[in-house]
C-alpha positions in Angstrom: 254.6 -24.4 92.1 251.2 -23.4 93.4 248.3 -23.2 91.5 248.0 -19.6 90.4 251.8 -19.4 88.6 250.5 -23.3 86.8 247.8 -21.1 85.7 249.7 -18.0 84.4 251.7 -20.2 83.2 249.3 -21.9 81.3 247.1 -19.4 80.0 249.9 -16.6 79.2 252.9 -17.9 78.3 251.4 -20.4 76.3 253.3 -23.5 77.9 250.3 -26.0 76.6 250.5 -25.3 73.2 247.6 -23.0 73.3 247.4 -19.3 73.0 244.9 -17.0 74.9 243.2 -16.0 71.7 242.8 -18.8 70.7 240.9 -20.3 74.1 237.7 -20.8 74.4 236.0 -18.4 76.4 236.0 -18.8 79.9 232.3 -18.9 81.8 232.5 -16.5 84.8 228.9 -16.3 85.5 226.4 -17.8 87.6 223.6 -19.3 86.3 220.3 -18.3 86.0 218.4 -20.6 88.6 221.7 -20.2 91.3 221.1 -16.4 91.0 216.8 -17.2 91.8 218.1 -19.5 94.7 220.0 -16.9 96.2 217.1 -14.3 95.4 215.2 -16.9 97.3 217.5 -17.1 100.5 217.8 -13.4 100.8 213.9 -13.3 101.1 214.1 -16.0 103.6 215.8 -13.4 105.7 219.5 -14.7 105.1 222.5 -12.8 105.2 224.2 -11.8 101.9 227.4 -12.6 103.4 226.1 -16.2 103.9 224.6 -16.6 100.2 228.0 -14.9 98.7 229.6 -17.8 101.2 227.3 -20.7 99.7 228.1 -19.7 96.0 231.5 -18.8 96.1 230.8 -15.3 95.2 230.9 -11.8 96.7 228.5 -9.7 98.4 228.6 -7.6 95.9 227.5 -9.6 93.5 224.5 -11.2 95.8 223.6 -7.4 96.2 223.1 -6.7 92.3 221.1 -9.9 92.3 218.6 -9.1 94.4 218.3 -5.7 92.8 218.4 -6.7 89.5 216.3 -9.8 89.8 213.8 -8.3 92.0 213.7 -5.1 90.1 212.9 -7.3 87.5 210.4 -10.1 88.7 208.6 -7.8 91.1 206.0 -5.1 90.0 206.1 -1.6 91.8 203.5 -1.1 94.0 201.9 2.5 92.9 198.9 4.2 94.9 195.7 4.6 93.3 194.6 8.4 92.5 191.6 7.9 94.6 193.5 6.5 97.9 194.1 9.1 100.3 195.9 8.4 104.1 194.8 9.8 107.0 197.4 12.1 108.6 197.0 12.9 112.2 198.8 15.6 114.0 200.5 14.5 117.5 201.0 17.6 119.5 204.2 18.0 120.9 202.7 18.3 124.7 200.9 15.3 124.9 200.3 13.8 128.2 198.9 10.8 129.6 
């Protein structure tokens, strides 16, 4: 038996004596300070397949991190009213 039917066995069928309702709830998620570790790495410039690799999760995941986290601990960076860019023109026939 490999691990997977011992664990559908387990949980579903009830084999243990236990019922899924009556199970404690299983944690899924990542914890808070794992999540600002990875937030960390990606900033370091590392890949998010890497990260997902080191915590055992997807990229997927890593990706809402890092949007969600970042969304969330950054400010956005708005121009002042009275900031104005210059804008130059480049002509199309420029030569040197």
């Amino acid at each position: 038996m490999n691990v997977r039917s011992v664990l559908k066995s387990v949980l579903f069928e009830g084999e243990s004596g236990t019922n899924v309702k009556n199970m404690e709830k299983i944690s899924r998620g990542v914890p808070e300070k794992d999540k600002l570790q990875a937030l960390v790495l990606y900033a370091s410039d590392l890949s998010m397949n890497r990260i997902a690799q080191l915590f055992g999760v997807g990229v997927t995941a890593v990706l809402k991190w890092a949007g969600t986290l970042g969304s969330r601990l950054c400010t956005k960076i708005e121009p002042s009213p009275e900031d104005k860019g210059i804008v130059k023109e480049v002509d199309e026939f420029l030569h040197y």
